[in-house]
N, CA, C and O atoms as a GROMACS GRO file, in nm:
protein
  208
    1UNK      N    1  -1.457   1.146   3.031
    1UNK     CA    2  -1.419   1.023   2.962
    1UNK      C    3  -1.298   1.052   2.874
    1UNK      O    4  -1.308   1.151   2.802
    2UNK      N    5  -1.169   0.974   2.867
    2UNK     CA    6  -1.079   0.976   2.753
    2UNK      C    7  -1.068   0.852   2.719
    2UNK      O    8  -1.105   0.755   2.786
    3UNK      N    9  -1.007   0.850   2.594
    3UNK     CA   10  -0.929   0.731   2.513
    3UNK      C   11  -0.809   0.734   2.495
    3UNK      O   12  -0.737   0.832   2.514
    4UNK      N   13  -0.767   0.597   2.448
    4UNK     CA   14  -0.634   0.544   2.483
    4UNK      C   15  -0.623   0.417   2.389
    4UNK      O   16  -0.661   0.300   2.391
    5UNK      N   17  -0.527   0.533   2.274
    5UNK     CA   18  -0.508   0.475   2.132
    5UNK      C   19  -0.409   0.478   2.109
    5UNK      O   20  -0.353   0.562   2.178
    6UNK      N   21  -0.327   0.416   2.024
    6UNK     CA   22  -0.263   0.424   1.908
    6UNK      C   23  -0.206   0.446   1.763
    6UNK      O   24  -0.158   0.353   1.698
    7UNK      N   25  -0.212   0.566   1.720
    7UNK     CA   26  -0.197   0.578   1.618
    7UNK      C   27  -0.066   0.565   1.526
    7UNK      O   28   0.050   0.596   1.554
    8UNK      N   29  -0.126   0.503   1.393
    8UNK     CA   30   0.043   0.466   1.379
    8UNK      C   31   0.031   0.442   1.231
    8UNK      O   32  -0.073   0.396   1.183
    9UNK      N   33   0.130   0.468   1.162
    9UNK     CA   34   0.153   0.496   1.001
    9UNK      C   35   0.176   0.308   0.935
    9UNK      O   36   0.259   0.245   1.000
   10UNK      N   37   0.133   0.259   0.860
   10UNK     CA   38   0.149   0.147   0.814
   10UNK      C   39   0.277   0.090   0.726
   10UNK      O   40   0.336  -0.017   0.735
   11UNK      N   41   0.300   0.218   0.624
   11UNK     CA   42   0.378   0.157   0.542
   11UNK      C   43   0.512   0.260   0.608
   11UNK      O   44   0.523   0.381   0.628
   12UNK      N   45   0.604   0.137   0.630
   12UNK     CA   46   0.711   0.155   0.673
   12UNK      C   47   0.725   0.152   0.832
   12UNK      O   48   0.820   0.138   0.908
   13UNK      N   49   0.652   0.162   0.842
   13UNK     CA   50   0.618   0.175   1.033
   13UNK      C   51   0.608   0.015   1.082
   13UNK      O   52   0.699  -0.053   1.131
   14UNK      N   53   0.465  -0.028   1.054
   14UNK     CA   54   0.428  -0.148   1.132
   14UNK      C   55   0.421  -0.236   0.990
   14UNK      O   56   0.409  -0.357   1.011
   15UNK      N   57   0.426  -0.200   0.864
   15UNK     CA   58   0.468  -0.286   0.743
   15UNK      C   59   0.597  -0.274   0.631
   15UNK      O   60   0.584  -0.193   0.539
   16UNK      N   61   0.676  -0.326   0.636
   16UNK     CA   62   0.819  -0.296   0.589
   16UNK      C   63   0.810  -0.404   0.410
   16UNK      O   64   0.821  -0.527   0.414
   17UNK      N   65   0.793  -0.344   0.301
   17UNK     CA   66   0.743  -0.444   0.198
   17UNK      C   67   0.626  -0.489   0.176
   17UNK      O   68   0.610  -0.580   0.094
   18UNK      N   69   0.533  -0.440   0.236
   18UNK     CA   70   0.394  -0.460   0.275
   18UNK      C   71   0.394  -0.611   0.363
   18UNK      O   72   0.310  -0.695   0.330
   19UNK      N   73   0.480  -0.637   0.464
   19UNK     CA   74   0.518  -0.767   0.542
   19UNK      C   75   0.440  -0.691   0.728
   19UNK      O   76   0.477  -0.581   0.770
   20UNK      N   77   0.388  -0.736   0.768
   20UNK     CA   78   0.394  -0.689   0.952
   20UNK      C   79   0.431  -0.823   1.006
   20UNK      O   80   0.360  -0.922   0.989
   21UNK      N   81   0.562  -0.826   1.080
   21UNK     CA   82   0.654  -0.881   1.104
   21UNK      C   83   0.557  -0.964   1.260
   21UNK      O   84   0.489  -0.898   1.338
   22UNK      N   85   0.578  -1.129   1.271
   22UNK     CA   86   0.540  -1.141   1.357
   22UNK      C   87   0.505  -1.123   1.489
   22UNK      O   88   0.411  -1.169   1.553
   23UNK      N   89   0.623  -1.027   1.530
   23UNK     CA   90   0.682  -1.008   1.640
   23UNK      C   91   0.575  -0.863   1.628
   23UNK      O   92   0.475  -0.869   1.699
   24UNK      N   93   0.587  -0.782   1.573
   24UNK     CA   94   0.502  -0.665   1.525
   24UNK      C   95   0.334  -0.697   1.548
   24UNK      O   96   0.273  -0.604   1.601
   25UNK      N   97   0.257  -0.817   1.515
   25UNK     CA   98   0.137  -0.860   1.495
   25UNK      C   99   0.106  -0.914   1.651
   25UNK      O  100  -0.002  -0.882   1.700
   26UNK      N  101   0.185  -0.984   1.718
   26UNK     CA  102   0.183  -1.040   1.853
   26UNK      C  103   0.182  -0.906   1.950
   26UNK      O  104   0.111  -0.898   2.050
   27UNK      N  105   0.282  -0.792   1.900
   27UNK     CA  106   0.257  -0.679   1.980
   27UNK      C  107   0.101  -0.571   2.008
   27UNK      O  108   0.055  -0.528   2.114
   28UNK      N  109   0.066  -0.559   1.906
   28UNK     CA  110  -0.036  -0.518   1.857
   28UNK      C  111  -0.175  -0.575   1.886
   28UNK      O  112  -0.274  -0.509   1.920
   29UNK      N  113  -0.168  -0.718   1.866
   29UNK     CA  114  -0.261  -0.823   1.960
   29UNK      C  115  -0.280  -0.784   2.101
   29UNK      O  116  -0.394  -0.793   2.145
   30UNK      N  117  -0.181  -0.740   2.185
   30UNK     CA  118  -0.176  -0.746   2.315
   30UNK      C  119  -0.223  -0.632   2.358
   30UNK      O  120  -0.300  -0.630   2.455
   31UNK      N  121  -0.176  -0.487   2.278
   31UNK     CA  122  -0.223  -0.401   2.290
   31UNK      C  123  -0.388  -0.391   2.285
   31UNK      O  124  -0.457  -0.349   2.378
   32UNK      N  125  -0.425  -0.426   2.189
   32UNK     CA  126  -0.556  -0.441   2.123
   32UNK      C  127  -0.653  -0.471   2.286
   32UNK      O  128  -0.731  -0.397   2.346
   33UNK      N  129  -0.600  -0.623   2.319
   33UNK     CA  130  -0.629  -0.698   2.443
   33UNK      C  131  -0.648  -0.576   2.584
   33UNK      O  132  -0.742  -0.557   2.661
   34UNK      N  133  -0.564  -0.535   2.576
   34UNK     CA  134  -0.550  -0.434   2.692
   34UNK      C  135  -0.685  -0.331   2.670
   34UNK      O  136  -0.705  -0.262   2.770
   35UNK      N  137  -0.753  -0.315   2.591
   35UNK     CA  138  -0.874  -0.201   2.569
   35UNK      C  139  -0.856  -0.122   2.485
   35UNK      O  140  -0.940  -0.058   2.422
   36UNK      N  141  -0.732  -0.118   2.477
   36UNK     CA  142  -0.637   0.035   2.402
   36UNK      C  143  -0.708   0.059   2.248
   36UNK      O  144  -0.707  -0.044   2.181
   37UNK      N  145  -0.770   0.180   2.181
   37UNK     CA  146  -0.770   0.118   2.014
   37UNK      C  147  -0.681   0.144   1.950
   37UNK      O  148  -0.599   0.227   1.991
   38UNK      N  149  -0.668   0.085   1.837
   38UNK     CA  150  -0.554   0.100   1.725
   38UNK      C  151  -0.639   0.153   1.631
   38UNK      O  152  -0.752   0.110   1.605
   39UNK      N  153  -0.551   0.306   1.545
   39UNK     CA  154  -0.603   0.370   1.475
   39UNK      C  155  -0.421   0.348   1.359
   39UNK      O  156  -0.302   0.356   1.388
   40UNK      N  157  -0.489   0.323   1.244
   40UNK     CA  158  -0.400   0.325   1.133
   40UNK      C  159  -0.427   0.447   1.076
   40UNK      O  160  -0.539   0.498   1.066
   41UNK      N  161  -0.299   0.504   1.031
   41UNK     CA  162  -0.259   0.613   0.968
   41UNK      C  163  -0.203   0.616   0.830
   41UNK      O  164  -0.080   0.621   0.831
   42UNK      N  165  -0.240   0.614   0.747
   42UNK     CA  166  -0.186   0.600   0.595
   42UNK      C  167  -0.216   0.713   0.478
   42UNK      O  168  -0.329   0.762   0.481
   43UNK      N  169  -0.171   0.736   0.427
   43UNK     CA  170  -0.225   0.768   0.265
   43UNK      C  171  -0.283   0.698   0.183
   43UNK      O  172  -0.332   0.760   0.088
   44UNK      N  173  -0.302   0.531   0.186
   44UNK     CA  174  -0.346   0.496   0.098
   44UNK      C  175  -0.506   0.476   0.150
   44UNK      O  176  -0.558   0.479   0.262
   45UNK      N  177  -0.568   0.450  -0.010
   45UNK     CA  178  -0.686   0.439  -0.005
   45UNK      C  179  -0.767   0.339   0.057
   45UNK      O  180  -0.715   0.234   0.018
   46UNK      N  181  -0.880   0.304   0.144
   46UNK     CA  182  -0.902   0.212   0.200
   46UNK      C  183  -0.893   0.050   0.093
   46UNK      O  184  -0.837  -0.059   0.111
   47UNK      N  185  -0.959   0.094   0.008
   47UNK     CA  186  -0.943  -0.074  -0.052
   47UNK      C  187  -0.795  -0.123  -0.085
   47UNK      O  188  -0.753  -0.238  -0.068
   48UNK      N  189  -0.746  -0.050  -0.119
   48UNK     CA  190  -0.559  -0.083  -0.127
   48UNK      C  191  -0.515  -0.145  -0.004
   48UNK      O  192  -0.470  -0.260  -0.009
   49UNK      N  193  -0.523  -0.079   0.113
   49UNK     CA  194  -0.505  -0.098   0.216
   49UNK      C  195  -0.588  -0.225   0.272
   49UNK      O  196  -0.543  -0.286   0.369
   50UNK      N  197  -0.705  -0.265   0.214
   50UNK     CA  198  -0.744  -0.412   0.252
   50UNK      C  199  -0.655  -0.543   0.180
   50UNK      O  200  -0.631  -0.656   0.223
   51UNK      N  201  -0.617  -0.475   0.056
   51UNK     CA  202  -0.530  -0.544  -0.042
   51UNK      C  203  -0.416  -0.612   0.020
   51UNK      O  204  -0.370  -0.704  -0.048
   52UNK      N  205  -0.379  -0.597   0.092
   52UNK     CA  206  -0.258  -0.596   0.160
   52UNK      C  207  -0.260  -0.658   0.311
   52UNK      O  208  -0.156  -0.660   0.378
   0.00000   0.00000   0.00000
């Protein structure tokens, strides 16, 4: 069995100002759709990171 993810840094990556750009959110949707998971990568702390 493998997986088939994405990992990917938030601030500055897929959030620029703490903004994820529509075009960014529609991509990510699709991915999602496809089976694939999305794993976020950050330093910040989880509740900050819900903050936002």
């Amino acid at each position: 069995m493998y997986f088939i993810a994405l990992a990917t840094d938030y601030d500055g990556t897929l959030a620029h100002d703490g903004i994820v750009s529509r075009k960014t959110l529609d991509a990510l949707e699709r991915f999602k759709k496809s089976g694939r998971k999305l794993v976020l990568v950050t330093g910040r702390e989880l509740p900050d990171l819900k903050g936002v």
